[in-house]
C-alpha positions in Angstrom: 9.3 -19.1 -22.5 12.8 -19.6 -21.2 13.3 -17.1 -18.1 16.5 -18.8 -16.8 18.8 -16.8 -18.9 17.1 -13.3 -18.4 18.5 -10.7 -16.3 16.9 -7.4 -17.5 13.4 -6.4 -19.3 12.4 -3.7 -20.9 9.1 -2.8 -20.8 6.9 -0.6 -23.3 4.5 1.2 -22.0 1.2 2.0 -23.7 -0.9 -1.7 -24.2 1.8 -3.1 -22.0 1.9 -1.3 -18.6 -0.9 1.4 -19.3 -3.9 0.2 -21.4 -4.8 2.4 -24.3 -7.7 3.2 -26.8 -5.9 5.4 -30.2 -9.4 6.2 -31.7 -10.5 7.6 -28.2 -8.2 10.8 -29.0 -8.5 10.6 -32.9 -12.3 11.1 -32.5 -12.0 13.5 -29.9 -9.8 15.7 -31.9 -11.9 15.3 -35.1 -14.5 16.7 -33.6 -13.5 19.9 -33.0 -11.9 19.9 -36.7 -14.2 22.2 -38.9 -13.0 20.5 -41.7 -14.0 17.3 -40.2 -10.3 15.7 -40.6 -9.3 12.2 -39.6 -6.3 12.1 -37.2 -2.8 10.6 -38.5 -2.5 8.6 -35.8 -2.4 4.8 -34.8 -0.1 2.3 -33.5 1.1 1.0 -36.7 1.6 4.6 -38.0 1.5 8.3 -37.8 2.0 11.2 -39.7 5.1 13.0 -39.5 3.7 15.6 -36.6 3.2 13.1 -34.2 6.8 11.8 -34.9 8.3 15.5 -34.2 6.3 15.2 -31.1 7.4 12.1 -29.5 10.7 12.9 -30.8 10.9 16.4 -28.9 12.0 18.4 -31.6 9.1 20.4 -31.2 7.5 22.3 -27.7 3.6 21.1 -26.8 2.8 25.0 -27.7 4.5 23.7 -30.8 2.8 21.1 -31.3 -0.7 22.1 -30.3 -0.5 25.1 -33.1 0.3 22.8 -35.6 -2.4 20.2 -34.9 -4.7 23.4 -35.1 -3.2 24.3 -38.7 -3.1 20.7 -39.5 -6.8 19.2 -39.0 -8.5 22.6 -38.5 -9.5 22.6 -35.1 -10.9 25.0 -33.1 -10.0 24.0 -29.7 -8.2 25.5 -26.5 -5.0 24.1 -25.2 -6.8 22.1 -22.3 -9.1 21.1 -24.6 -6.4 19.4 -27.1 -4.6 18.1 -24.3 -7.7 16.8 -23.1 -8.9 15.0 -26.3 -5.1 14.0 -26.5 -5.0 12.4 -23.2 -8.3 10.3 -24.1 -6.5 7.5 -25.3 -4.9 6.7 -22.0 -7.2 4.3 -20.0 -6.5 2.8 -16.6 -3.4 1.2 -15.3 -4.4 -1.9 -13.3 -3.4 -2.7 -10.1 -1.7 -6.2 -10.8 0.7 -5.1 -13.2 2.0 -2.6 -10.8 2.4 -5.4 -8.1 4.1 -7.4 -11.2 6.5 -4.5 -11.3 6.9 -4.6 -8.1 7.9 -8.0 -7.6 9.8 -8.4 -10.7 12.0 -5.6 -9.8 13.3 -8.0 -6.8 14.8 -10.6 -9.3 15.5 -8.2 -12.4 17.0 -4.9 -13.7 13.9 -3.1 -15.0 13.4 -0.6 -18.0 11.1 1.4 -20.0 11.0 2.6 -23.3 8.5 4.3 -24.6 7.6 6.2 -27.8 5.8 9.3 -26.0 5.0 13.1 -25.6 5.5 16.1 -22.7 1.5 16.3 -22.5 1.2 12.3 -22.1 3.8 11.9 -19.6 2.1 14.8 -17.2 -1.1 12.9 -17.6 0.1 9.3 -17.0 2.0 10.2 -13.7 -1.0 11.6 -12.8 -2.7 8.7 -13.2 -0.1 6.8 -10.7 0.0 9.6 -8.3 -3.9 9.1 -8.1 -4.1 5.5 -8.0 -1.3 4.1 -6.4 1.3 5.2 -3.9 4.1 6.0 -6.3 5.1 9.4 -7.0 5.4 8.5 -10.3 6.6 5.6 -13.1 10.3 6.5 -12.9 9.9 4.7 -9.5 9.1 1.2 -10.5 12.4 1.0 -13.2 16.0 1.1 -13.0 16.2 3.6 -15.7 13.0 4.9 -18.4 13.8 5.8 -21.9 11.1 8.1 -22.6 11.6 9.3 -26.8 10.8 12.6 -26.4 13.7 13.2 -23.8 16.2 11.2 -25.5 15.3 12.1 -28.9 15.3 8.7 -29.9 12.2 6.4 -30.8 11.3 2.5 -31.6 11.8 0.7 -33.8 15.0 3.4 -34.3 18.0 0.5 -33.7 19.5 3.5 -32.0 17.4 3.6 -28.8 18.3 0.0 -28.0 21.6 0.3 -28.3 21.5 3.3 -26.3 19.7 1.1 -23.5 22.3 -1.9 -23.9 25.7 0.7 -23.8 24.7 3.2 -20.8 23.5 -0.1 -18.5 26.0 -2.4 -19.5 23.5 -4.8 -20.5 24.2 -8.1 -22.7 21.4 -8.1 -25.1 21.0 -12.5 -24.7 20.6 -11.5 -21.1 17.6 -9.0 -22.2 13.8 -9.5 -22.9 12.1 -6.5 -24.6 7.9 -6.6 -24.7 6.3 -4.5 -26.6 2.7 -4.9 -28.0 3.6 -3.3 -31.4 5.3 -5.9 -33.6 7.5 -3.5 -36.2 9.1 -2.8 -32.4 9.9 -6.3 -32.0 11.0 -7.1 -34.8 13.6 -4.4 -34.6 14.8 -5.4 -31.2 15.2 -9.1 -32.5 17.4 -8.2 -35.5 19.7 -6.7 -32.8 20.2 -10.1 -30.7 17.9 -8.8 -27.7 15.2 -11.1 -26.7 11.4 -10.3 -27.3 8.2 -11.3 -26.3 5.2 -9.5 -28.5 2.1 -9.1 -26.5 -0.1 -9.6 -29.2 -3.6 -9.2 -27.4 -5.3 -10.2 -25.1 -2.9 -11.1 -23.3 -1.5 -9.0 -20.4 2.3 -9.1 -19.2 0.3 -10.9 -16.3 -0.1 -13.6 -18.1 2.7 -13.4 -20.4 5.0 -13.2 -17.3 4.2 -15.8 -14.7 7.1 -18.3 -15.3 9.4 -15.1 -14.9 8.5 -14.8 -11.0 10.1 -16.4 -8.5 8.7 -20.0 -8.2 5.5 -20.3 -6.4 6.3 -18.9 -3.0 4.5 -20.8 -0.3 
C-alpha cells in the first residue's frame, strides 16, 4: 500500500489493537443461563441489546438487568462483567511501540464500537502492562460509540471524525478487522485497509514507518 499520501489513521480497536475471542464471553454467559441460551453476539452481528449498549442509551445496571431477563441468567454483577470481559485477551507489546512511533509521523485515532464495562477493563489492561495511564494517551482524539452515541458502520461517526479534526478523508486510512466497517468508510472516500486475519497492523503497517532508520 501507498503510505505517501496518508496523514491520519484511524484505528479500530478490538482484533486490531487489542486481540479478542467473542465466544470466550458468549460461553461464559451461557453458562450461567438456566435456560441454557446462546448469546446474540458476534462481530458480524448482535442482537439489538448489545447495540443499546455500545450505543449508551442504556446504563451497565441497565444493561446487566436485561441480559438477566434476556438469556435467564443467574449471575452477580461482577460475575457478568466478568464473563463479559472474557473476550478481551492481551494487548501485545509491538503494537503499542507501533503506536508509539506512528504517532511521530501521523495524526492518530480510534474508533471503536464499545461499552462502559469494556472500556474500565481494557485500561486496565494498559495500566497493568504498560506505562500508559490509559489508551486515550497513544491517539490524538478516540471515538469511543458509547460516549458519542454513534457506532460503525453508521456513515455518521466518520463524518463526525473527518468535521471535528479537519481531516481530508484521501488523506485518511481507516483499519478495521470487520469488513461491513470498511466497506462503509470506503463509500465515504476515506481510505481503508481490512485486516483480514492473520495479519496484525504490524505487519500490515511496516511501509507506513519512517524508512528503515539506521
Amino acid at each position: 500500500m501507498d503510505f505517501s499520501s496518508i496523514k491520519n489513521i484511524i484505528f479500530d480497536l478490538g482484533g486490531v489493537i487489542i486481540n479478542l475471542d467473542y465466544a470466550k464471553s458468549t460461553d461464559a454467559l451461557r453458562a450461567y443461563s438456566k435456560a441454557n441460551d446462546q448469546v446474540a453476539f458476534s462481530q458480524k452481528a448482535q442482537s439489538e441489546l448489545f447495540d443499546q449498549y455500545e450505543m449508551g442509551q442504556i446504563s451497565s445496571n441497565e444493561f446487566r438487568q436485561m441480559l438477566r431477563k434476556e438469556y435467564d441468567l443467574e449471575a452477580t454483577d461482577a460475575q457478568i462483567d466478568e464473563a463479559w470481559n472474557a473476550m478481551l485477551l492481551d494487548i501485545p507489546a509491538e503494537r503499542i511501540e507501533l503506536l508509539r512511533e506512528l504517532g511521530k509521523q501521523y495524526k492518530l485515532y480510534l474508533l471503536s464500537n464499545t461499552n462502559a464495562i469494556h472500556m474500565l477493563a481494557f485500561n486496565e489492561i494498559i495500566a497493568q502492562s504498560f506505562q500508559i495511564p490509559n489508551l486515550d494517551s497513544l491517539f490524538d482524539q478516540v471515538y469511543y460509540s458509547h460516549l458519542v452515541g454513534k457506532r460503525k458502520p453508521d456513515a455518521a461517526v466518520f463524518e463526525q471524525i473527518l468535521a471535528e479534526n479537519g481531516l481530508k478523508r484521501e488523506e485518511t486510512l481507516f483499519i478495521d478487522d470487520s469488513i461491513q466497517h470498511i466497506e462503509s468508510a470506503h463509500k465515504l472516500g476515506i481510505q481503508t485497509l481490512h485486516l483480514a486475519p492473520p495479519l496484525t497492523i504490524n505487519q500490515a503497517l511496516t511501509e507506513a514507518l519512517p524508512a528503515h532508520e539506521g
